[in-house]
N, C-alpha and C positions, 0 to 999 in steps of 0.2 A: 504493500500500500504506500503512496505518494504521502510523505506531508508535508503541509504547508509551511511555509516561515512563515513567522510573525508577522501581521499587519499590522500598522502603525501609522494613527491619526494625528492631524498636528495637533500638537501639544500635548499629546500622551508622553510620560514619564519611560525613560531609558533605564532598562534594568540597571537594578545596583550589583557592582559587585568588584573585578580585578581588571572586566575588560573596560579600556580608553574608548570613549567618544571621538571617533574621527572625523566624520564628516555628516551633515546633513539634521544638525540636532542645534539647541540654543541652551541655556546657563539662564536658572531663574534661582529664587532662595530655597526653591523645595529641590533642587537639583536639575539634572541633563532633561530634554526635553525634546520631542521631534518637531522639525522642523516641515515634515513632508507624509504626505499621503502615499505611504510605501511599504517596502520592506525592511526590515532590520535585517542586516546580513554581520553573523560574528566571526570572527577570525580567532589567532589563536591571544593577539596581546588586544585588537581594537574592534569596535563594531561602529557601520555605517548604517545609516537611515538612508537607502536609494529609492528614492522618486518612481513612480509607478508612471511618469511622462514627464513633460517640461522640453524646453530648450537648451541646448549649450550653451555654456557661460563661459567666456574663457577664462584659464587661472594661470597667473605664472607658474613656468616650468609643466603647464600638459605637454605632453609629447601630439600633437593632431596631422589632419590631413585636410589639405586646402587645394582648392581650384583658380589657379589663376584667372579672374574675372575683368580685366584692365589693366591697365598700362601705364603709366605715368610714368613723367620724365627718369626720376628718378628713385622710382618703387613701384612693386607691383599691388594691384588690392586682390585680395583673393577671399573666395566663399570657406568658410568655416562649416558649414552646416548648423550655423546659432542667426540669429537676428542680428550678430552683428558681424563686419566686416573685418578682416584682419590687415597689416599692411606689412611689406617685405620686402626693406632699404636693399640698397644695391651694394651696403657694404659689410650687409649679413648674408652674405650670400659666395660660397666659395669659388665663383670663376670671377676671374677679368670680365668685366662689361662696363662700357663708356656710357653715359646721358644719352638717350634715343636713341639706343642701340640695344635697348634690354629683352626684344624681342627673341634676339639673336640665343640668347641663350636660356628662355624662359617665355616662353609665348601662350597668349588667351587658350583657354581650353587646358594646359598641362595641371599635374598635380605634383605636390609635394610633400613629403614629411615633415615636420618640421616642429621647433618649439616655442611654445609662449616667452617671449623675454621680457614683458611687461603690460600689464594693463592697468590703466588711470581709470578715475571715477567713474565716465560717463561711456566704461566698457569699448574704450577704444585701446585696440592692442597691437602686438609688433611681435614678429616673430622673426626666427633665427635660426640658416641653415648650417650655422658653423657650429658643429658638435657634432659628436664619435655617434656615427647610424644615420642619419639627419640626410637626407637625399634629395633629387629630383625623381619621380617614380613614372618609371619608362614603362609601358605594355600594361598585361595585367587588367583587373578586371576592377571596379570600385561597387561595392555594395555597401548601401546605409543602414543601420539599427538606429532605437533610440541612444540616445547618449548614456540614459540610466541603464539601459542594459549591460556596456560594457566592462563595468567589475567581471559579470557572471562568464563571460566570454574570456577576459579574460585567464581568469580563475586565480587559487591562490598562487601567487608566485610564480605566474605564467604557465600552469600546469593545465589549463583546459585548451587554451592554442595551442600549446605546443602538442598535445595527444593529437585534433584536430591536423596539424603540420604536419606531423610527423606522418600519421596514417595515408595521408591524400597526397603526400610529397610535393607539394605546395609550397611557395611561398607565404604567407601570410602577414601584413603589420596591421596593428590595431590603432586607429587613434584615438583620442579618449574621446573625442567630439562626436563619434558614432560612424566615423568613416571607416573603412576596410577594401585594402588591398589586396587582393589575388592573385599571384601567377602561378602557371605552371600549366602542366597538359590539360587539354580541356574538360576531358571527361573526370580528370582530378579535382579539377575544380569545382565544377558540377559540385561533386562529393559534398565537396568542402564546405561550399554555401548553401546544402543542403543541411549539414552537419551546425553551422552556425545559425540558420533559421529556427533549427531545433530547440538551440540553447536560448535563444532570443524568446522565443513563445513559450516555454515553462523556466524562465529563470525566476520565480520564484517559491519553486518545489525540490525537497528535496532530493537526492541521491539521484540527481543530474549526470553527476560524472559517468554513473555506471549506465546510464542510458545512452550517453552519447556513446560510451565505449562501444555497446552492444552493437548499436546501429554503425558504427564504423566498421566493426566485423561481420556485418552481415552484409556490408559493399564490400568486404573486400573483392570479389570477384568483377565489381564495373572499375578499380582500380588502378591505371596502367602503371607497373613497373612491381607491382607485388607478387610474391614468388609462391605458387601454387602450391 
């Protein structure tokens, strides 16, 4: 039998006990407090209160996935997948490119990985390709989830993508804003984002993992490169 996590209304009270409050809860005098119409998801030292919908927000340091959507002299603005736009100087950015020449290496339509390096009050933010993993993302397929989904997608310490990877022999990056990159042979991928859909529409039930597991070995056979 399936059960469920915890539901959690705002302003319902955060267990007491060893584990930290991370994300998604507020600080009153009677103690921790939800923030969100969601799930409580616990770990092993903190627990987060994840949103059952909403929009992305960007925070410094998300690691996400944008769409260049313009052009400007000297910076690109690109889609976040949030309400708001993100923008991408020409000198966070690891190639040589001259003023009005930024096309050349960064053109409307591409995507990239990339990090939050700052956002101000009025949720306008800056992001930055100069860091270890941090790309331009060539090929490959882009699929969206909610943004609160991606904890579950995740998983702990990157142990539900990387099963997912590992099994479909994929490519895969996650970005926290709800964006996902694919490559790899196509019927692999298939898999893949079939296997992500999965986690996406019961991430709030438990023993997940063993389902996802199941259902990747029972593709193993649409899988190309797995040894019969």
């Amino acid at each position: 039998m399936r059960k469920a996590r915890k539901i959690m209304l705002p302003g319902d009270p955060l267990p007491e006990g060893s584990l930290k409050p991370r994300s998604g809860y507020y600080k009153t005098e009677e103690g921790y407090r939800s923030s969100y119409f969601g799930v409580l998801q616990e770990g092993e030292e903190t627990m987060d209160v994840v949103p059952f919908s909403g929009p992305y927000i960007p925070r410094r340091g998300d690691k996400i996935i944008g769409k260049v959507i313009e052009i400007e002299p000297s910076m690109w603005v690109l889609d976040i997948n949030s309400p708001y736009t993100t923008l991408l100087h020409v000198n966070d950015v690891p190639w040589r490119a001259s003023s009005g020449d930024l096309k050349r290496v960064l053109n409307v339509g591409e995507y990239v990985y990339a990090k939050v390096m700052s956002v101000n009050e009025i949720k306008e933010s800056w992001i930055t390709l100069k860091d270890a993993g941090l790309r331009k993302l060539e090929g490959g397929e882009i699929v969206s989830v909610p943004a609160s989904k991606v904890p579950r997608i995740i998983g702990r310490e990157g142990s539900m993508v990387k099963m997912v990877r590992d099994s479909t022999f994929t490519k895969i990056i996650v970005g926290l804003n709800g964006l996902i990159w694919l490559d790899g042979i196509p019927e692999n991928v298939i898999v893949a984002m079939e296997a992500l859909r999965i986690i996406e529409e019961e991430a709030h039930l438990e023993g997940l993992t063993d389902r996802i597991s199941k259902y990747l070995e029972s593709r193993k056979g649409d899988i190309v490169g797995n040894s019969q």
